[in-house]
MIBABA-974835 format. One line per 4 residues: number of its first residue (from 1); for each residue x, y, z of N, C-alpha, C. Coordinates in Angstrom, 2 decimals. Example, Ala and Ser with C-alpha at 12.3 -4.5 7.8 and 13.67 -1.06 7.14 Angstrom:
% MIBABA-974835
1> 13.19:-5.69:7.80:12.30:-4.50:7.80:13.20:-3.30:7.80 | 12.85:-2.25:7.08:13.67:-1.06:7.14:12.90:0.03:7.87
This chain:
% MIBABA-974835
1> 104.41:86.83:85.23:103.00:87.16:85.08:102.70:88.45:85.84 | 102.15:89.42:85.05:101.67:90.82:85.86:100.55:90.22:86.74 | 100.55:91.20:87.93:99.88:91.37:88.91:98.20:92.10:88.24 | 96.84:91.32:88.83:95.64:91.67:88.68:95.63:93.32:89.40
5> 96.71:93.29:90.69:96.07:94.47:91.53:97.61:95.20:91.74 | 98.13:95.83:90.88:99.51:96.41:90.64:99.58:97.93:91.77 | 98.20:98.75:92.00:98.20:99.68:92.64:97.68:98.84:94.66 | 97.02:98.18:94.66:96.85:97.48:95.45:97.90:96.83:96.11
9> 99.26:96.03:95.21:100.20:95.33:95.82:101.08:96.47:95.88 | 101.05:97.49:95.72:101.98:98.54:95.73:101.85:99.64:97.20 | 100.30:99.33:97.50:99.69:100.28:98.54:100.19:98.93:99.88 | 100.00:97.90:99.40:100.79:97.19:100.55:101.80:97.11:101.20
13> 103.11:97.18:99.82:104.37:96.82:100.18:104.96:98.05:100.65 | 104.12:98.81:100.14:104.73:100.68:100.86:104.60:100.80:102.37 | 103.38:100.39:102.61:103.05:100.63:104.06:103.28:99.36:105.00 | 103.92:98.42:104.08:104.41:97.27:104.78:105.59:97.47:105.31
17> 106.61:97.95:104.72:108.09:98.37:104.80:108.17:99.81:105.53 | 107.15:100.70:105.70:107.12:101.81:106.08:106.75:102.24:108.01 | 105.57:100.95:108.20:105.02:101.11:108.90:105.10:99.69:110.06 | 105.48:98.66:108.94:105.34:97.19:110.29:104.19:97.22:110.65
21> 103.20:97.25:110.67:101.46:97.17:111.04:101.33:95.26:111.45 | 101.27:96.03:112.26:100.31:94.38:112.93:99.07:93.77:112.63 | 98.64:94.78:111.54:97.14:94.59:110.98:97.19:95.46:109.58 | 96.61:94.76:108.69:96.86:95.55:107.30:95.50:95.35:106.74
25> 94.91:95.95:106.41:93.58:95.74:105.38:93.16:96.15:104.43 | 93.36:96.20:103.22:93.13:96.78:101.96:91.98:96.63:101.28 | 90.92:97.24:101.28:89.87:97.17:100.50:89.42:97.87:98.84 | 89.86:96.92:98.27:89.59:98.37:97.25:87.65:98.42:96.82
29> 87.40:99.64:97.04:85.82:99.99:96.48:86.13:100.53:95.57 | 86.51:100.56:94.29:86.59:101.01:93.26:85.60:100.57:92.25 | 84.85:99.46:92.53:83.72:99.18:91.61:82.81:99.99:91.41 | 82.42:100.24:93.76:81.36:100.93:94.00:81.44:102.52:93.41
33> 82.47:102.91:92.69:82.54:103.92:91.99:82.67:104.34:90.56 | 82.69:103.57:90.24:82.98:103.19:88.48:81.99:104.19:87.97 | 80.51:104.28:88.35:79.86:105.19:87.41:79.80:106.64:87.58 | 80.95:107.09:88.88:80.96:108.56:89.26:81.35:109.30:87.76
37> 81.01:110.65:87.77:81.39:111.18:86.66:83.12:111.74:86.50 | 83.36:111.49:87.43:85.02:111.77:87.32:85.72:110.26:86.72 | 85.24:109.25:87.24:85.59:107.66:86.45:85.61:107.43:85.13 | 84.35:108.24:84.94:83.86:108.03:83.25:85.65:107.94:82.31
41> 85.43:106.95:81.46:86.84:107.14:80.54:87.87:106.43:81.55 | 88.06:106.30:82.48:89.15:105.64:83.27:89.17:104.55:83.48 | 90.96:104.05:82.83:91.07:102.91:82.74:91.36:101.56:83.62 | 91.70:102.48:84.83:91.42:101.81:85.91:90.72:101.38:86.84
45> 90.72:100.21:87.33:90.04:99.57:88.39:90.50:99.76:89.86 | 91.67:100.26:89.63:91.84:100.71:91.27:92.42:102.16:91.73 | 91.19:102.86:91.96:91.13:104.23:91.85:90.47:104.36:93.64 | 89.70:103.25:93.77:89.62:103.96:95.44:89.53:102.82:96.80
49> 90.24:103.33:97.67:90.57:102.62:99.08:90.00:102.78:100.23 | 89.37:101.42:100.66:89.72:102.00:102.07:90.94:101.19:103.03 | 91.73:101.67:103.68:92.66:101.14:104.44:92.85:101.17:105.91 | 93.16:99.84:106.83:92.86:99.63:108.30:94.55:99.36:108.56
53> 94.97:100.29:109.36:96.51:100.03:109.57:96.07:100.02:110.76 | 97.08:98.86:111.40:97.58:99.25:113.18:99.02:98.94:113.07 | 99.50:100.13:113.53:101.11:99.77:114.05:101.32:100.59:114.96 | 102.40:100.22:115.56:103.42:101.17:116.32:103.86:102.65:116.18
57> 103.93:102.75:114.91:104.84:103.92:114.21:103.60:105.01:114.46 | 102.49:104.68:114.82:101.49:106.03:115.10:101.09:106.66:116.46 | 101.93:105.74:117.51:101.77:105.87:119.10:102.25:107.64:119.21 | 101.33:108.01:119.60:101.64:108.97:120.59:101.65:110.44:118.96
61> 100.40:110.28:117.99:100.38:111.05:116.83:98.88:111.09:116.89 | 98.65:112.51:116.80:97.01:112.06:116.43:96.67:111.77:115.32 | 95.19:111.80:115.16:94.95:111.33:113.59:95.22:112.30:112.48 | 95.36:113.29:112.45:95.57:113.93:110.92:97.42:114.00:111.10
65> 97.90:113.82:111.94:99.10:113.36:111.43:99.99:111.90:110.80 | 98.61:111.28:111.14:99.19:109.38:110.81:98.72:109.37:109.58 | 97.48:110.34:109.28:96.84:110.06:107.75:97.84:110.98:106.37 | 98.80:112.24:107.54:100.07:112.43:106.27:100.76:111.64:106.01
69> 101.29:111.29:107.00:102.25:110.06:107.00:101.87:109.05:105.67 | 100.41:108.41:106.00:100.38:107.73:104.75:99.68:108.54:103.51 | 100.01:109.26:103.21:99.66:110.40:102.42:100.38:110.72:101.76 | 101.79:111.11:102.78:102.78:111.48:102.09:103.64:109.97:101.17
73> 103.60:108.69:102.10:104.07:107.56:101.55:103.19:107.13:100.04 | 101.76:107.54:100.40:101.63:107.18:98.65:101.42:108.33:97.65 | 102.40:109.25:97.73:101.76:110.91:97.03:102.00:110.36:95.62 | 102.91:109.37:95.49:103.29:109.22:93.94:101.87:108.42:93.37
77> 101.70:107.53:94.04:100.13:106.83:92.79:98.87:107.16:93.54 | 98.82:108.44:94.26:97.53:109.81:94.55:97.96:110.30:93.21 | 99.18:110.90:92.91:99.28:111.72:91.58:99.42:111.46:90.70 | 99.54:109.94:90.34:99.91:109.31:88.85:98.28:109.43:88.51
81> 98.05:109.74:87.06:96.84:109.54:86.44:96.22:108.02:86.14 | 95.35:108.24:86.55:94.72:106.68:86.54:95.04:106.44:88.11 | 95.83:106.53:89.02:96.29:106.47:90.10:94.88:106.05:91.48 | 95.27:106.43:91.98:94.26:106.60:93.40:93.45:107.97:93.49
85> 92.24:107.63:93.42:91.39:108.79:93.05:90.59:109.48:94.66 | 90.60:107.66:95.79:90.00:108.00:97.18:90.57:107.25:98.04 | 90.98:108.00:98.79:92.21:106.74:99.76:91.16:107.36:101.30 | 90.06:106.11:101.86:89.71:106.18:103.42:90.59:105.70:103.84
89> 90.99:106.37:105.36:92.32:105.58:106.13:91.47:105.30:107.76 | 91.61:104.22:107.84:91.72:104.27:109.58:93.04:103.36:109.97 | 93.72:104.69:111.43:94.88:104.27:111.52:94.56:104.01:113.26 | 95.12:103.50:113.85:95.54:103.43:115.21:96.81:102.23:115.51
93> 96.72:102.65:117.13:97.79:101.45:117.34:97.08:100.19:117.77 | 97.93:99.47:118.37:97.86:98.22:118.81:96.86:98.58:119.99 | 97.32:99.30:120.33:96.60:99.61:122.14:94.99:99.71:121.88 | 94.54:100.95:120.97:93.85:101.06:119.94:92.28:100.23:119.58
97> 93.49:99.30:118.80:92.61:98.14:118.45:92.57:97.16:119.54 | 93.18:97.20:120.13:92.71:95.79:121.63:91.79:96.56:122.32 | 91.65:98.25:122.87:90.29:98.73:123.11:89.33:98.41:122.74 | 89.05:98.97:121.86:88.05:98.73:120.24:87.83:96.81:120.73
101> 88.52:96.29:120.30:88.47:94.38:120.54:87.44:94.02:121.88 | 87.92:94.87:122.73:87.45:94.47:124.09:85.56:95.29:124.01 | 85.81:96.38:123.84:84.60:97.40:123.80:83.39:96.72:123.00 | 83.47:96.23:122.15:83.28:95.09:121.30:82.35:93.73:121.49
105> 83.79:93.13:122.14:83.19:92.10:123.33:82.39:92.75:124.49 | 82.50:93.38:125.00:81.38:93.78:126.11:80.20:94.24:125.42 | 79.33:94.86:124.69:78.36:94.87:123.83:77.47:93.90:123.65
């Protein structure tokens, strides 16, 4: 049986195998875009992301280098037609997100 979310399980297993993330979150908003005028005619439903990585593999990188990284890991379905039309990324590490966790809780 084909997969409902073929660009979705694909944006996973890439950055699953790529990255080890201790936290993965895939959102696709592709609905909230359906009536842009670049959508019009397109047959896809999963044209835009937002994505919450934490791993390891970004310690000690700032941010416009963790967002090539996964940039460069999905250049093939950014450029396939019908493909990924908006990829949001937030990346950090572990350290990161237990800040953020704590900062949070004190609030």
């Amino acid at each position: 049986m084909a997969s409902s979310t073929p660009v979705e399980d694909t944006i996973r297993e890439k950055i699953t195998t790529a990255f080890s993330p201790s936290n993965l979150i895939i959102r696709n908003d592709s609905h909230l875009h359906a009536h842009h005028a670049p959508m019009q005619g397109s047959t896809s439903k999963e044209t835009h992301f937002h994505v919450t990585i934490t791993s390891e593999s970004f310690k000690s990188k700032m941010q416009p280098a963790r967002h090539r990284m996964v940039y460069a890991l999905l250049k093939e379905e950014m450029d396939r037609e019908g493909g990924i039309h908006a990829l949001q990324l937030r990346t950090r590490t572990p350290e990161e997100e237990q800040r953020e966790k704590e900062r949070k809780a004190q609030a």
